[in-house]
N, C-alpha and C positions, 0 to 999 in steps of 0.2 A: 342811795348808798347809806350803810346803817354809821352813824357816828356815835366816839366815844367822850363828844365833848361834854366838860362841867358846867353846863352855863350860868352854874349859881356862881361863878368866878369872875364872868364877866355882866357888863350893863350895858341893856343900847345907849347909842350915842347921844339920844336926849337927855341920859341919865349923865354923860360923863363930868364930872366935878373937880378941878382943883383946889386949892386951898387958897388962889387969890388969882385975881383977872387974867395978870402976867401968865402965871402956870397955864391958865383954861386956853388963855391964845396960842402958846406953845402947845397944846396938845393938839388944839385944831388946826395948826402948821403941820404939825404931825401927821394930822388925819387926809388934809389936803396930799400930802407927801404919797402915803400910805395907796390913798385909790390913786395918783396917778403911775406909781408903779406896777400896782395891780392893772392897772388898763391898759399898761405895755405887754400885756400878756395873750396870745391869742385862745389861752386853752380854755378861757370863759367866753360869754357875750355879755355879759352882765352884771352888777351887783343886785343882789337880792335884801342885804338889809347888813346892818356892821354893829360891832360891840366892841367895848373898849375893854381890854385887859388890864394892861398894867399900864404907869408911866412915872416918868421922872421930869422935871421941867427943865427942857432945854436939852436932856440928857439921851431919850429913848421913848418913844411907845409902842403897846403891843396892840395889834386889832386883831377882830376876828373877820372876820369877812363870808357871808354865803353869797354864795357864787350861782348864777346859771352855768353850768357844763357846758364846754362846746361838742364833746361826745358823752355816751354813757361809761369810759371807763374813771373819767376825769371826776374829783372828790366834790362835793358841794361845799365845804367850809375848807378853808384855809385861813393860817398865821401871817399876818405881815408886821414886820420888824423892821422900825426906822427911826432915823433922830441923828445924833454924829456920831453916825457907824454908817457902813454900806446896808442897804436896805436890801430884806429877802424877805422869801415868803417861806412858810412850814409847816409844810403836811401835818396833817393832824391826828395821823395814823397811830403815833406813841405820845401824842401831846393832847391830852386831853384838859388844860388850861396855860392861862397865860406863861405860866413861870414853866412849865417844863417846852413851851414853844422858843422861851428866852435860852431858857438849858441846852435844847437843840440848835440854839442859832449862834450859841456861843460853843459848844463841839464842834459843829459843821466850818465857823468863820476860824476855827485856832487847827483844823485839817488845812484850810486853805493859811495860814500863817505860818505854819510848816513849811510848810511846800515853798512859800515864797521865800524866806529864811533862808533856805539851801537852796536856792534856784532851780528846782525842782517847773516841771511842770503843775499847771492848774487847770489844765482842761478840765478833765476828769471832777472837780471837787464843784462845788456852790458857786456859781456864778458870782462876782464881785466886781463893781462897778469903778474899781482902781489898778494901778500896773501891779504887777505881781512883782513888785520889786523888795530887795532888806528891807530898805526904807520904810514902806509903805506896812511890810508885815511888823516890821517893830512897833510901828505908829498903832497900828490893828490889834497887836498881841496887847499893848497896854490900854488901850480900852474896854478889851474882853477882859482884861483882870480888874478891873474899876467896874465893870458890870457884876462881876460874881461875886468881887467884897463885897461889893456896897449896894446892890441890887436884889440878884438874885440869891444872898444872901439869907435877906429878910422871910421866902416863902418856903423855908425847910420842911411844911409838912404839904407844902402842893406837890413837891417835886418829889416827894414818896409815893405821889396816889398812882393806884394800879392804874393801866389803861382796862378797855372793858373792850373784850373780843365778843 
């Protein structure tokens, strides 16, 4: 399947670096986090190799993940997005690097913030690994806005780049 990912954006895992021991351990919490949510999933059999996007220490990371398919319609690279937020994965179909995979997971998590807000159903939306309660979506909406200050903030000209059809 032809992909539109940047991969001058991301670095394998060997490369991944923080700025101090603390950070690098929190990222590889992260990574641990990362493939075991991806391995609750039956739509792969496998990982094929991972790169790290983006991260914040203690905050969030972004990986990349190629995948073995479990059929031929299913994508070979996927986003996983985790840290203290609920963890998802993100097509990579309009996210062709780490910040617009964050862009999409913070749209997709503030649909389902919505919805919980007004007691709305959530079937329909992003699966989310908490109740769908006020509570929880107030607790959610102010994290997704501490991601876009202060996060996704910073990649204003990633989050312009065309995807490539």
């Amino acid at each position: 399947m032809k992909t539109n990912i940047d991969f001058s954006k991301v670095v394998p895992l060997n490369e991944m670096a923080g700025e101090n021991n603390e950070e690098i351990a929190s990222l590889h919490e992260f990574l641990e986090e990362a493939v075991e949510y991806l391995n609750a999933f039956d739509w792969h059999t496998g990982i094929k190799d991972a790169y790290f996007g983006l991260g914040m220490d203690g905050i969030l990371a972004v990986f990349l993940f190629e995948i073995e398919p479990a059929d031929k319609d299913a994508d070979d690279y996927v986003w996983v997005v985790v840290g203290d937020i609920p963890p998802a994965y993100i097509t990579c179909e309009n996210a062709p690097n780490p910040a617009t995979a964050l862009d999409g997971y913070i749209a997709a998590m503030s649909q389902w913030v919505e919805a919980a807000l007004a007691g709305k159903s959530v079937d329909e939306l992003i699966p989310v690994n908490i109740p769908a309660t006020a509570e929880a979506g107030a607790d959610l909406q102010s994290r997704l806005e501490f991601l876009a200050q202060n996060v996704l903030s910073q990649y204003g000209a990633d989050l312009k780049t065309e995807t490539i059809n």
